[in-house]
C-alpha positions in Angstrom: 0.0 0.0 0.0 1.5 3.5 -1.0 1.0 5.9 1.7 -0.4 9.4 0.6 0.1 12.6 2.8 -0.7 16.1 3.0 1.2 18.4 4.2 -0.1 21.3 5.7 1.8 24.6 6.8 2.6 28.0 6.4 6.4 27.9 6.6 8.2 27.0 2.7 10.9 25.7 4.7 8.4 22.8 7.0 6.8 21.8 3.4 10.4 21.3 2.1 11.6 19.4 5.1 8.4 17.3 5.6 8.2 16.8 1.6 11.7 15.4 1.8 11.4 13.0 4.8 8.0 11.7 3.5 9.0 11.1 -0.2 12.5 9.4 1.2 10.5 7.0 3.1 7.9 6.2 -0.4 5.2 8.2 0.6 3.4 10.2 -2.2 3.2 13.8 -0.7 1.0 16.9 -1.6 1.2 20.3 0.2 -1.3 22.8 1.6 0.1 26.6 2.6 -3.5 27.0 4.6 -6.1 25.9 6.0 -8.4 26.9 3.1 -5.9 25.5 0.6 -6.2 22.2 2.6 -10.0 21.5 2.3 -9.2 21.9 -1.8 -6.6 19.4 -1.7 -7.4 17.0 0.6 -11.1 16.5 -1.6 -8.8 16.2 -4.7 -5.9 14.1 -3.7 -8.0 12.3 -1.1 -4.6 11.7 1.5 -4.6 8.5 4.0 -2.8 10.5 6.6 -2.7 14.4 7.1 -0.4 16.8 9.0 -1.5 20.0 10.1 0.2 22.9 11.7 -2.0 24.6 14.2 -0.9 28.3 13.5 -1.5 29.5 10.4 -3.2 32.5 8.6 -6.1 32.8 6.2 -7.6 29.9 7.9 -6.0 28.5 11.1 -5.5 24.6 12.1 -8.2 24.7 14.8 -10.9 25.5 12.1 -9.1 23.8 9.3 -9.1 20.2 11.4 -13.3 20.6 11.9 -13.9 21.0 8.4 -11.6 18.0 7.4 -13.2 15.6 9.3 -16.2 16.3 7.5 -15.0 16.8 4.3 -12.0 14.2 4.3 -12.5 11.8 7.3 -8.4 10.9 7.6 -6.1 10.3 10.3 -4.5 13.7 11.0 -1.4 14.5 13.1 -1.2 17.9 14.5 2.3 19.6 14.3 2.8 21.7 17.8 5.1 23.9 19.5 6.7 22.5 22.9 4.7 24.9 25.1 2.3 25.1 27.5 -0.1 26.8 25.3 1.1 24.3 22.3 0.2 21.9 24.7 -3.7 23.2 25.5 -4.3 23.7 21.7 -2.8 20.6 20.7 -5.0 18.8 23.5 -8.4 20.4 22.0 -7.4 19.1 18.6 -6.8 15.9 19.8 -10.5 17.0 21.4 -12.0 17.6 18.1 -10.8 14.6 16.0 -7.2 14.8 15.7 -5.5 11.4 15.9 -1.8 12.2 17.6 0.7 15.0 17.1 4.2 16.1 16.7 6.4 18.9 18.4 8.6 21.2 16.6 11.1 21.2 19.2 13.3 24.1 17.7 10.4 26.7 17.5 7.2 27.2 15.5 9.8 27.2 12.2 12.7 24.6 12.7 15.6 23.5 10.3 16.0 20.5 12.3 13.2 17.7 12.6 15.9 15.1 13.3 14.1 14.7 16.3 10.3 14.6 15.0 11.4 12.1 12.1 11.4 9.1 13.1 8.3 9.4 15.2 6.6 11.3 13.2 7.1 8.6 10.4 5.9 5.2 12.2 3.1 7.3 13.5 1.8 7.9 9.7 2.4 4.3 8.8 0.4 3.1 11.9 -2.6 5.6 11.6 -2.6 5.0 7.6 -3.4 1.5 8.0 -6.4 2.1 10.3 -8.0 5.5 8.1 -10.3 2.7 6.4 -12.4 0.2 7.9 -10.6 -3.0 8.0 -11.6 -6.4 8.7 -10.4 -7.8 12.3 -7.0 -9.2 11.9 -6.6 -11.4 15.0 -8.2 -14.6 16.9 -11.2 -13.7 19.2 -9.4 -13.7 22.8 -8.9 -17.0 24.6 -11.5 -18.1 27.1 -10.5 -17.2 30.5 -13.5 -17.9 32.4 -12.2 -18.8 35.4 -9.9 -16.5 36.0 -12.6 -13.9 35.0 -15.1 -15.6 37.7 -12.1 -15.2 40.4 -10.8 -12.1 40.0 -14.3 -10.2 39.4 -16.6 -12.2 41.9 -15.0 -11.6 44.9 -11.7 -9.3 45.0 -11.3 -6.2 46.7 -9.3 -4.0 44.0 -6.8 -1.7 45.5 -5.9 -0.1 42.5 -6.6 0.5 38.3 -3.2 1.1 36.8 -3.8 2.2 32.8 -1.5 2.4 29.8 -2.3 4.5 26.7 -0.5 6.2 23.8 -1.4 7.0 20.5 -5.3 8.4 20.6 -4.8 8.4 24.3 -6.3 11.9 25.7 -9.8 11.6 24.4 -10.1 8.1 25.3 -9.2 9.4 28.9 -11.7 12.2 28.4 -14.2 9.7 28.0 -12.7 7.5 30.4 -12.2 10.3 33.5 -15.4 11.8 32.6 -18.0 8.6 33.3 -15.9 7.2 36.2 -18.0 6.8 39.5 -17.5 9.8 42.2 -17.9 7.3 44.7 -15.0 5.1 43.2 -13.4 3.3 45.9 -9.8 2.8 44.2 -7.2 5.1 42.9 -6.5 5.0 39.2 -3.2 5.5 37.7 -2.3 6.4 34.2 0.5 6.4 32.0 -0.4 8.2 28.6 3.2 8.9 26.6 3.5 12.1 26.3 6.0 15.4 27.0 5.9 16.8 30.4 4.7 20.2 29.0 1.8 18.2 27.6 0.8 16.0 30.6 0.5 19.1 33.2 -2.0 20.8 30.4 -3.9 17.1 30.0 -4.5 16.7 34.0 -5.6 20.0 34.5 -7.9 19.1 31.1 -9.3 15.9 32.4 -9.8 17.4 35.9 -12.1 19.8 34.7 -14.1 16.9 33.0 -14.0 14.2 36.4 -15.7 13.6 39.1 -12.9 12.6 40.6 -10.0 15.0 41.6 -6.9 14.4 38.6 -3.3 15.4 39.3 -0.2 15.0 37.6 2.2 12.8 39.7 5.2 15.4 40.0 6.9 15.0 42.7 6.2 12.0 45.6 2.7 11.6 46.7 0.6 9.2 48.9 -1.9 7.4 46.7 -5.2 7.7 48.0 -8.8 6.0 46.6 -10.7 8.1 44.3 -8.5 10.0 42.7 -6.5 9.8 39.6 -3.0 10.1 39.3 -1.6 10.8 35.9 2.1 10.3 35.4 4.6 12.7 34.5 5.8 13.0 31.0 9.4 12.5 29.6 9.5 10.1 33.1 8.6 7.3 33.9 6.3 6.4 37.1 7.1 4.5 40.3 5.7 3.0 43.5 6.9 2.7 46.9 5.5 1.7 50.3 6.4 2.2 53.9 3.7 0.6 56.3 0.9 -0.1 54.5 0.8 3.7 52.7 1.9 3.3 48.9 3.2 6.5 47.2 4.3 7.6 43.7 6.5 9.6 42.5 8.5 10.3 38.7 11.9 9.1 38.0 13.9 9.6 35.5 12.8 7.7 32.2 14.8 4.1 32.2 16.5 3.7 28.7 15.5 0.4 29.2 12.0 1.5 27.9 11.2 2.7 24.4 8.0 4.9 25.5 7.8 7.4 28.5 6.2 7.8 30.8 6.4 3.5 30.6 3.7 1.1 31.1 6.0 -1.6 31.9 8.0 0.2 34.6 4.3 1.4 36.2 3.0 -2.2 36.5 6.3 -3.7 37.5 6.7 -1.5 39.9 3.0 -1.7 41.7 4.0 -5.5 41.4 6.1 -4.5 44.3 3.8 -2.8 46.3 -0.1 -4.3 45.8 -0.9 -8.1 45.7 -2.0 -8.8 41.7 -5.5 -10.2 42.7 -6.0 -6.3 43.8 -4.8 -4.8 40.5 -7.1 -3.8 38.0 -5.1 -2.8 34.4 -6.6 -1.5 31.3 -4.5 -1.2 28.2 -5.6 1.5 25.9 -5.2 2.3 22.3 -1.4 2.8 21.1 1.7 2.1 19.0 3.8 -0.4 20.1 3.6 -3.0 22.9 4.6 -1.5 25.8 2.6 -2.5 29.1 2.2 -6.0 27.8 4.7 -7.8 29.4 4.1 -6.3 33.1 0.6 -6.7 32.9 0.9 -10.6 31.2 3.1 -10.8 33.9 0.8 -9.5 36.7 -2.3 -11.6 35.0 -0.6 -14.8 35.1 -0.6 -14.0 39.0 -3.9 -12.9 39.4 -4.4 -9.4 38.1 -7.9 -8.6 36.1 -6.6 -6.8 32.9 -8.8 -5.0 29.7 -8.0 -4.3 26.7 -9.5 -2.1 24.1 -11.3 -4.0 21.3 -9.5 -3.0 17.9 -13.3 -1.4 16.3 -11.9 1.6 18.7 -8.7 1.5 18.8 -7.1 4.4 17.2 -4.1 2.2 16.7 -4.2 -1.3 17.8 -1.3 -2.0 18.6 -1.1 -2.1 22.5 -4.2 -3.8 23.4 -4.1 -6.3 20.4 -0.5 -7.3 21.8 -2.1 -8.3 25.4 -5.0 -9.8 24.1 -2.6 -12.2 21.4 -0.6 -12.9 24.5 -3.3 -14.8 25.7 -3.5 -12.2 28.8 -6.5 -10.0 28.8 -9.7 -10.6 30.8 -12.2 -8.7 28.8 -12.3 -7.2 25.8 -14.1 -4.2 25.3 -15.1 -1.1 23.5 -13.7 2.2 25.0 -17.1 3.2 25.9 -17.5 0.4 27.9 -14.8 0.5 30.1 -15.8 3.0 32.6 -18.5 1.1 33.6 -17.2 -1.9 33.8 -14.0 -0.7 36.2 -17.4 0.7 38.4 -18.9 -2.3 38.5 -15.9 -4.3 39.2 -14.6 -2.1 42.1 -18.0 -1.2 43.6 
């Protein structure tokens, strides 16, 4: 399958660069100067993925990214500025439809994207594949019934530890948003992401809760009903003294690919909660990370869910846990708030 992607910014320079790194890796490119420009374009060369830069004139991203989802329903990957206010736009286009983003860590014009390339690239690969409806591409989930009957019949969950990436912060909208405010358990969540960006998402999905949400930056006691989300560009640990557990961000482990990690979250509540008490939910995402601390944590007693692939953005996370052989339900991400109430009433 040949890849075809719009460019779309303001900056000559941006289209050259982009233009360059996309037809390098054998996509077939086209490019937009605005937001107007775009809709024209996008209707005529009918792209699989799009890129969008959030400030430009005549018509800006904001505005631009509402009317392509009607016009041209496409993945589309918003190109940012590492800011806090790059980070609150960038977090209501994500809002509105967007499927991931990118940072231009050198400024709102940049001759280096060394940074952004190779990110940026898988991310159009992986969201390309998924811009059309597809046809399920994996086994139905084994049968786990009685593990299922233990771990939901009786346990007393101490804690819902969740892994996300690609797609993430509207699934946690959604998520945050429906949880119970008399929900007995803390939640937990790793979402990859910047630290700039993870600060402007708590305060986002705080407004939107029930339940208080604060970003885990600095040491802090866990307590039930709240949720904690993890810093970015760290990773997330756990520690107890007595029987009060705390968490706190460490420097990101170059022993893990994606930050803040799954796999370092889980492992380390493994050290600090029995796994008949841990509830994990692995979200949409590139990649596979949380899959082998929560396979891990299942084969000794933890309840895990994963997100079905019809809503997935990428399914690439949950379909990992699932093919290992390791998730105890299945379900779509509108689903999932209810069932973590109804498990930890």
């Amino acid at each position: 399958m040949t890849v075809k992607v719009l460019i779309v910014d303001d900056s000559a320079l941006m289209r050259k660069l982009f233009t360059q790194l996309f037809e390098k890796e054998g996509f077939v490119v086209q490019v937009a100067r605005n937001g107007e420009e775009a809709l024209t374009k996008a209707v005529e060369f009918e792209p699989d993925c799009i890129t969008l830069d959030i400030n430009m004139p005549v018509m800006d991203g904001m505005t631009c990214l509402a009317m392509l989802k009607k016009m041209h329903p496409c993945p589309i990957i918003m190109v940012s500025s590492l800011t806090q206010k790059g980070a609150t736009i960038t977090l209501e286009a994500l809002a509105l439809g967007a499927s991931d983003f990118v940072l231009k860590t050198g400024g709102t014009v940049t001759r280096d994207i060394s940074d952004l390339a190779v990110p940026l690239v898988n991310k159009i690969n992986a969201l390309a594949k998924t811009g059309k409806p597809q046809r399920p591409t994996i086994k139905a989930p084994p049968v786990v019934k009685q593990r299922v009957v233990r771990n939901t019949s009786s346990a007393a969950y101490e804690i819902v530890l969740v892994g996300v990436s690609t797609g993430g912060p509207k699934k946690l909208e959604h998520l945050v948003a429906n949880l119970s405010p008399a929900l007995p358990v803390p939640v937990v969540i790793s979402q990859h992401m910047p630290a700039s960006f993870t600060s402007a998402l708590a305060k986002r999905l705080d407004g939107l809760s029930p339940l208080n949400v604060i970003e885990v930056n600095r040491k802090m006691p866990i307590q039930p009903g709240t949720v904690y989300l993890a810093k970015g560009d760290a990773d997330l640990a756990f520690s107890k003294v007595g029987s009060e557990v705390s968490a706190r961000p460490v420097p990101s482990s170059p022993s893990f690919l994606w930050h803040p990690s799954v796999d370092r979250m889980v492992d380390s509540a493994l050290n600090c909660y029995k796994p008949l008490s841990m509830l994990c939910v692995q979200l949409t995402g590139m990649g596979c990370d949380g899959v082998a601390a929560m396979s891990k944590a299942f084969k000794e007693g933890a309840t895990t869910i994963a997100e079905s692939e019809a809503t997935s953005v990428v399914f690439g996370m949950p379909k990992e846990l699932i093919e290992a052989g390791c998730a105890s339900f299945v379900l779509d991400s509108p689903k999932i708030a209810s069932k973590l109430n109804a498990l930890c009433r």
